[in-house]
N, C-alpha and C positions, 0 to 999 in steps of 0.2 A: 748192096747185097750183104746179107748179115754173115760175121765172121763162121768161120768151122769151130770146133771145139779147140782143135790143135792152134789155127790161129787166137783163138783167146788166150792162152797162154803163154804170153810176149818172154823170152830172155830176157831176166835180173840183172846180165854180166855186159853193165853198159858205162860209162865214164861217168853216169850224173849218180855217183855215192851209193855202188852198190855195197860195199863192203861195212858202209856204215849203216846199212840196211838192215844185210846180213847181223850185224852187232849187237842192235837194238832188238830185230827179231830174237833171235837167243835169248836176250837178257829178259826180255819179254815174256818167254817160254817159260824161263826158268821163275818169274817171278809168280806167271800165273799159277804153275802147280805148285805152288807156296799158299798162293789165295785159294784155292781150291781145296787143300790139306786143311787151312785154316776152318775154310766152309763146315768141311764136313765136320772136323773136331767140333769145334763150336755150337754147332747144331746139334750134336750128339750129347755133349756134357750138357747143354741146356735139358735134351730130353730126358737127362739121368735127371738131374736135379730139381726138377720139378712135373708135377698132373698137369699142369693147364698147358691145354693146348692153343691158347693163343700167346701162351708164353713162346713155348717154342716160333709161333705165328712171326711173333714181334721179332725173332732172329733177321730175318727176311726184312723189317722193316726199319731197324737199327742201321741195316747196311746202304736200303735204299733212302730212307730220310733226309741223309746230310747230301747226298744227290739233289732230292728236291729244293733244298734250301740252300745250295752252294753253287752249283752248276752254273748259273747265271755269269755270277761274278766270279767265277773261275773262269770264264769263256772271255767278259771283257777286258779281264786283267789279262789274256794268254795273249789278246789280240794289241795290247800296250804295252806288255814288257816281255825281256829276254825268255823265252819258253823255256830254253836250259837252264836259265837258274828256278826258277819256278818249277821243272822237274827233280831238280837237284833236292829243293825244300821238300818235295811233297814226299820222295822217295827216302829221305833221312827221317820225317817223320813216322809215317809208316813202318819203318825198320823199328824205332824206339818204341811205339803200342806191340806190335806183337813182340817182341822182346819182353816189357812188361808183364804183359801179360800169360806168358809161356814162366818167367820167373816166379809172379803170385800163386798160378795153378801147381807146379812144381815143390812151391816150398809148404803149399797147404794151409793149417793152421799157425805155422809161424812167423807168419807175415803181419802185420800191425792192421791187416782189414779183417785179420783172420782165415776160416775156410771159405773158397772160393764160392758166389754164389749165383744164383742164375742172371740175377740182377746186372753181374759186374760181369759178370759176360756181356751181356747187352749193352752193357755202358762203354767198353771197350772195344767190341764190337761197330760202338755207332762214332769213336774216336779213327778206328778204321777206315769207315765211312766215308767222314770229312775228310783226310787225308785221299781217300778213290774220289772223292767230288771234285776236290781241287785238280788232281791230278787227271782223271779221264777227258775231258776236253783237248786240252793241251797235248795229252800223248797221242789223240787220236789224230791229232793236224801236222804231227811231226812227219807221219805219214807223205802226207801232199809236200813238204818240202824236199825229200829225200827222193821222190818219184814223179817223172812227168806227167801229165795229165792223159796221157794214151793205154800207159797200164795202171794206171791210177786204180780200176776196180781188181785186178789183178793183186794185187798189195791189200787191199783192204780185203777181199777174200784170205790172204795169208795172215792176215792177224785174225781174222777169225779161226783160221786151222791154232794157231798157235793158243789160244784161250781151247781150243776143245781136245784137243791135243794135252791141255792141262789137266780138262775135263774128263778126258783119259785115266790118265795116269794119278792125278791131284790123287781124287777121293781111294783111290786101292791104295796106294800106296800111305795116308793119314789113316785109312781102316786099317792097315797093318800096327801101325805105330800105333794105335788108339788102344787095338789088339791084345798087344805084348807089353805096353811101356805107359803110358799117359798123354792124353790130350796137349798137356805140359809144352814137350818134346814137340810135335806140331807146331805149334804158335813158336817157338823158338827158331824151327827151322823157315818158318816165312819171313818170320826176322831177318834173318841171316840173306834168303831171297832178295828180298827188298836192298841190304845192301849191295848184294852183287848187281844189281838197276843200276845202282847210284853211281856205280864205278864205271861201267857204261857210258852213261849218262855226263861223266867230269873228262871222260875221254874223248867225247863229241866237241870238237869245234866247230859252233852254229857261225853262218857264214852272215853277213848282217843282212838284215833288211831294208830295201827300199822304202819308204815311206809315202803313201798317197795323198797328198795335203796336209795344211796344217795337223796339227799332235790334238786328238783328242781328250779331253779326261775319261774322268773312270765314269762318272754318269751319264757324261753325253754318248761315252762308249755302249754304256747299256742299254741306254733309250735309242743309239742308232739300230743295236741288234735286235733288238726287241721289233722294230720298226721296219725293216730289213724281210725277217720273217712274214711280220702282220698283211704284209704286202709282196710278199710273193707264192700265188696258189699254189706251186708242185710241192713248197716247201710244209703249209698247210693240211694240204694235203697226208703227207708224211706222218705226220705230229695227231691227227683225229686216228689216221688207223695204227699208229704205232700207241697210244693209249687203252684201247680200244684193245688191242692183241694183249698189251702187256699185264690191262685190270685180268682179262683171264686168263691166262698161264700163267700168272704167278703164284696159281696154284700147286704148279707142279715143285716150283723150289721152297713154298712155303709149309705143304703139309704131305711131301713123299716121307720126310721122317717118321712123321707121325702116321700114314698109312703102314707103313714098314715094321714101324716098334708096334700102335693100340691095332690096329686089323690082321696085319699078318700075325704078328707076334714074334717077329725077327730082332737079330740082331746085329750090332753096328756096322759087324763084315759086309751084312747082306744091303744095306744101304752103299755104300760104298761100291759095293758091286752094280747096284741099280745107278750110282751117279757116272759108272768106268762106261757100261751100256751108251748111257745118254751119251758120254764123250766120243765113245768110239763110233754112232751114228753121225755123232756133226762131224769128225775128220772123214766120211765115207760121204757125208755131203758134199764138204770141199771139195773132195777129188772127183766130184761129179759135177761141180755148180759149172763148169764149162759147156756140158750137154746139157746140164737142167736153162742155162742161162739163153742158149740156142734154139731150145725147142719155148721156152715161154720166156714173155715180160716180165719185170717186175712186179706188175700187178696181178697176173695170174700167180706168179711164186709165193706172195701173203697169202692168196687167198689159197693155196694149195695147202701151205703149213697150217698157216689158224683151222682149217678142215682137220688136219692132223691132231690138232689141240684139241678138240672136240672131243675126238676119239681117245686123246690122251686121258681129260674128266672123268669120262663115261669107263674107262681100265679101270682109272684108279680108285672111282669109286664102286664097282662090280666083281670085279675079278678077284681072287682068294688064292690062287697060286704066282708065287714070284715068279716061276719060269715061265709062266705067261705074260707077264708084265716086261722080263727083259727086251723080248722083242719089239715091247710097245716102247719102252726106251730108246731103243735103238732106232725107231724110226720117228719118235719124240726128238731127239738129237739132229737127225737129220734136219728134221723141218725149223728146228730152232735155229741154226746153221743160216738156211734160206731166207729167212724173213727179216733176220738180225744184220745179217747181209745187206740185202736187198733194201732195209728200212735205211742200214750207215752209208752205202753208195750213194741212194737216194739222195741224201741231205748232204756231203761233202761233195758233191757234178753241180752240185742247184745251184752254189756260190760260189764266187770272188775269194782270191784268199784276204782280204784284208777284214774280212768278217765272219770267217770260216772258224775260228773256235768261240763264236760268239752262235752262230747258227749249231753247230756239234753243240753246244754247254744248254740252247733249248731243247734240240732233241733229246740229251739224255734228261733234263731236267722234265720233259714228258714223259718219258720211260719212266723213271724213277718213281715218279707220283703215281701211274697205274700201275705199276708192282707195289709200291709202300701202301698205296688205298685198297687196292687188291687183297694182301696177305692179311690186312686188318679186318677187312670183312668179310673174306671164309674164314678165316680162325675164328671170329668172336659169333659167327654163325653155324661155325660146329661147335663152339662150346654150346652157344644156347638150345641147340639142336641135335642136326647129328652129321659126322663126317659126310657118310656117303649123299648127305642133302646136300650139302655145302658143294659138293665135289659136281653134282650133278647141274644142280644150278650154274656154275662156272660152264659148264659143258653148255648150257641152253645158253649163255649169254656170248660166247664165242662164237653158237653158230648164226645168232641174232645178229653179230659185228661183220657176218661176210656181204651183208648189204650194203654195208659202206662203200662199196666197191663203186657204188652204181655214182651214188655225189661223190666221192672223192675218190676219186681214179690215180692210179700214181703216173707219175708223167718219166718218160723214155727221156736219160740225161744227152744222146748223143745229139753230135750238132753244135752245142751250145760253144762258143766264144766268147769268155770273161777274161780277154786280153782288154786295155784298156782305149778307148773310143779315140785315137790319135786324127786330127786334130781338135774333139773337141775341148779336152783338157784344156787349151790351150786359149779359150775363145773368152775370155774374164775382160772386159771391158776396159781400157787405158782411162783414170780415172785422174782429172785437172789438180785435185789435192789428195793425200795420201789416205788411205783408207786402214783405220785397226782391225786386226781380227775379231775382237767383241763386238764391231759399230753395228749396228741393226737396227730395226728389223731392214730384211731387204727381200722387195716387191720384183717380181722379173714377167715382163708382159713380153708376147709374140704374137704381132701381128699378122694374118694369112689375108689373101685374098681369094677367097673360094665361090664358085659358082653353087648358089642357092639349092642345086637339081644334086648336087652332092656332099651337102649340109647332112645327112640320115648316114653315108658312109666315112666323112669326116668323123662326126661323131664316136661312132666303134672305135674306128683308129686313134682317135684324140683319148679317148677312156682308156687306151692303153697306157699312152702317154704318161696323163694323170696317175697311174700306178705307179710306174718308174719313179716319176718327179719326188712322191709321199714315201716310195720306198727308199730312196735315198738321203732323204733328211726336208722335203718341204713339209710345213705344217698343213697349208692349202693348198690346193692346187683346182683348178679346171678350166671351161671356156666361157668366156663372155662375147652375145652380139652385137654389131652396134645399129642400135634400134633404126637412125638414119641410112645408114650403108648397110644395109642386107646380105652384100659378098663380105664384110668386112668380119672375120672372125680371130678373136684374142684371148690366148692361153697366156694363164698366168699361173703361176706361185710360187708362197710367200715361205721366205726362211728365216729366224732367229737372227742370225747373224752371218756378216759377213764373213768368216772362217769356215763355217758350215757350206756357202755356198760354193767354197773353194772346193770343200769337200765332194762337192756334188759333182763337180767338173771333172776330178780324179775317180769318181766311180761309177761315172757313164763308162758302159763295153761297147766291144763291137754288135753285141746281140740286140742291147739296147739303139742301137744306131740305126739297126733295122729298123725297130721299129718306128722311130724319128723320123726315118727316111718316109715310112708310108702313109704317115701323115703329113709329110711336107709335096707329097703327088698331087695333094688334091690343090696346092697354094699353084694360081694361075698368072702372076704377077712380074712383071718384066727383071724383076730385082727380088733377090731372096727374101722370106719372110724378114721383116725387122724387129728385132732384139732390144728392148729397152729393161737397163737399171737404174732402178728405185730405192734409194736409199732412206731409212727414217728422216724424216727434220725438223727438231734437229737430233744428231743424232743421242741415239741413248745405249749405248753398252753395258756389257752383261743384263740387261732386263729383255723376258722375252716377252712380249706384249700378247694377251690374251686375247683371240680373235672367234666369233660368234659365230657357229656351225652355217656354214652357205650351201643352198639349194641352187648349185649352178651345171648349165648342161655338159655333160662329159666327165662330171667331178664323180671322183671313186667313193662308193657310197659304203 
């Protein structure tokens, strides 16, 4: 039976670190309406200082860029070394650009770059960036440690109240400063933000981590995450319609300024008031995502919002009065809330944490790129053209993306067991002479003995298999028969090296166990399937031997 609304909402106030919850939340608060303040100043003194509207454009692309290009490797480093000092760096740096940058706009032409220019906005801007690339992964997985997996979406719904919440308060309160005083003053005060994080952040004692097999490096760490993903649908899933949502709505953060200042003819208060709008619907989401979450899926919730985005296009590019646009804000907000939600829950339930800011570093690293590709071409398609084309086309191409719905369905997280497969960890073969963690390649065959009349249902099950085997670090994987023995059927595959294959014993689950199990139903044989390793010979360490694409039954194609 699915929860009530009242039961989704589980008590904070439990012995596993609410108070450090609590702390981070805050500090988190307070850092966003700093990056929000920052947003909108930023945005604004671009639009002072320059006509082109793909200038302005590129604000939106400066921030999401170093996302595209970072996120990666911010996700495998989060997953190999201490998160807290890693947050410590990311958040002292961040403190010293807006700092920077609040003291060059401040002091004007007496600064050695001279008067501030749009340029160096953008340049500072996309130093920002790198610092939010490195840093959003990692901050997002701090999450899952501080919180069990039962309110686990409960929590990630509060950091989304906390970002809109910012999204509240950030931009009125940067359009007042903006107002009265200077752009300046904003970027100083995010500064200042950013160190109160830090402080935070040196007051957390991170409790250690267990380690699941040998110690990865940094590339094999990427190529497992990368890997990880490639091989798992819900996760894929996620990733076509979270691009897809974010190429068109990043319309909305890329060219409301510029609707606001060249169509309305407003000014920076009234921006500011249209971003307080947007914030105040996504906290009126949160406090609703409990009944919005009861009555639909995840998957009806994207496709409810990106419908909303449609309608957001077709405002923004039609409508001529602001006080008809607030309301379309306000329920812009909303559905921003839902889908942002619904896309981060998705991807943090699909996985393990030992790969979990490595899967977070590709989701945003797909967000990122449909926002940074997005805001590039409606900007440089209303230069060439004209806003309200730009705007409208974004609207056709959003409602073009609600068919994704149909091939890539989002998958419901409950259920799932990513505790680890006890005893298979355990099952590594007692080996006559010592074995190095480089020694490879290593071959692993299991032999079945199945009745030929369920050879067709073997198969399905076994392709499941083969997913798991690839998603966890095999190069190959599938079934061979043996042409003499017709019951005789043998899954194999082949891994790198023997440290890897250790690895693959520590991140077999209990989910995955299922599915082992339903393949080993159809083995009809007095004594369990037998398990044989294969080691290179002789052997060759660190080389991974380059193996020629096979056309085998059951093998994941």
């Amino acid at each position: 039976m699915s929860p009530t609304p009242a039961e989704a909402r589980p008590d904070l106030r439990t012995p596993f670190a609410y108070h450090i919850f609590r702390a981070i939340w805050i500090a988190s608060l307070v850092s966003n309406v700093g990056t929000w303040m920052q947003n909108v100043a930023g945005v604004w003194l671009v639009t002072t200082l320059t006509t082109s509207a793909l200038l302005v454009a590129l604000m939106q692309t400066a921030t999401s860029l170093p996302a595209f290009l970072l996120s990666m490797p911010a996700g495998a480093i989060g997953d190999l070394i201490d998160r807290r000092k890693l947050l410590l760096f990311t958040q002292g740096f961040m403190a010293a650009v807006a700092l920077a940058l609040g003291a060059f706009t401040l002091a004007g032409p007496h600064t050695f770059i001279g008067p501030i220019r749009a340029i160096d906005v953008l340049g500072f801007t996309f130093l920002l960036g790198m610092g939010s690339a490195l840093n959003g992964p990692i901050w997002q997985t701090v999450t899952t440690e501080l919180v069990p997996r039962p309110v686990l979406p409960f929590a990630i719904t509060l950091n989304g109240v906390s970002n809109n919440i910012a999204r509240a308060i950030g931009p009125a309160l940067g359009g007042l400063i903006i107002a009265y005083y200077s752009p300046g003053w904003v970027f100083m005060l995010n500064g200042l933000s950013f160190l109160g994080t830090w402080a935070v952040v040196y007051r957390w004692r991170r409790e250690a981590q267990s380690e699941g097999g040998p110690a990865e490096n940094f590339s094999g760490a990427l190529r497992a995450g990368i890997r990880y993903v490639q091989y798992s649908p819900p996760l894929v899933a996620v990733l076509v319609r979270t691009f897809a949502f974010a190429f068109g709505a990043s319309t909305l953060w890329a060219l409301l300024s510029v609707v606001v200042a060249r169509r309305l003819h407003l000014q920076s208060g009234s921006y500011a008031v249209m971003l307080s709008w947007l914030g105040a619907g996504a906290v009126t989401g949160a406090l609703l995502i409990g009944r919005i979450g009861y009555r639909f899926n995840l998957n009806r919730r994207v496709l409810l919002g990106s419908f909303v985005f449609v309608g957001t296009n077709l405002s923004m590019a039609l409508v001529t009065s602001e006080y008809w646009l607030f309301p379309v804000m306000f329920l812009t907000g909303m559905a921003w809330l839902i889908v942002m939600t619904s896309f981060s829950t998705s991807v943090q339930l699909h996985v393990p944490k030992w790969v979990q800011a490595r899967a977070v570093s590709i989701y945003m690293l797909v967000f990122q790129a449909g926002m940074t590709l997005g805001s590039v071409v409606w900007g440089e398609l209303a230069d060439r053209t004209t806003l309200t084309l730009a705007l409208l086309i974004a609207a056709g191409w959003l409602l073009a993306s609600l068919a994704l719905a149909l091939p890539f369905p989002m998958h419901e997280p409950e259920g799932l067991d990513f505790s680890p497969a006890e005893p298979w960890s355990d099952r590594l073969p007692l080996a006559e002479e010592p074995i190095e963690a480089e020694d490879g390649p290593v071959i692993v065959m299991i032999d079945y003995d199945v009745d030929p009349a369920d050879h067709p249902a073997f198969q399905v099950a076994a392709r499941q298999l083969t997913r798991l085997r690839l998603r966890d670090g095999a190069l190959r994987a599938g079934v061979f028969t043996d042409v003499s023995q017709p019951r005789r059927l043998t899954e194999f595959f082949y891994v790198a090296t023997w440290a890897e294959h250790e690895r693959q014993h520590h991140r077999f689950t209990r989910d995955d166990q299922q599915v082992e199990a339903e393949v080993r139903r159809f083995h009809q044989g007095d004594e369990p399937p037998r398990v044989t390793h294969f080691l290179a010979f002789p052997r060759t360490p660190n080389v991974e031997v380059a193996v020629p694409p096979l056309q085998v039954a059951g093998s994941a194609q």
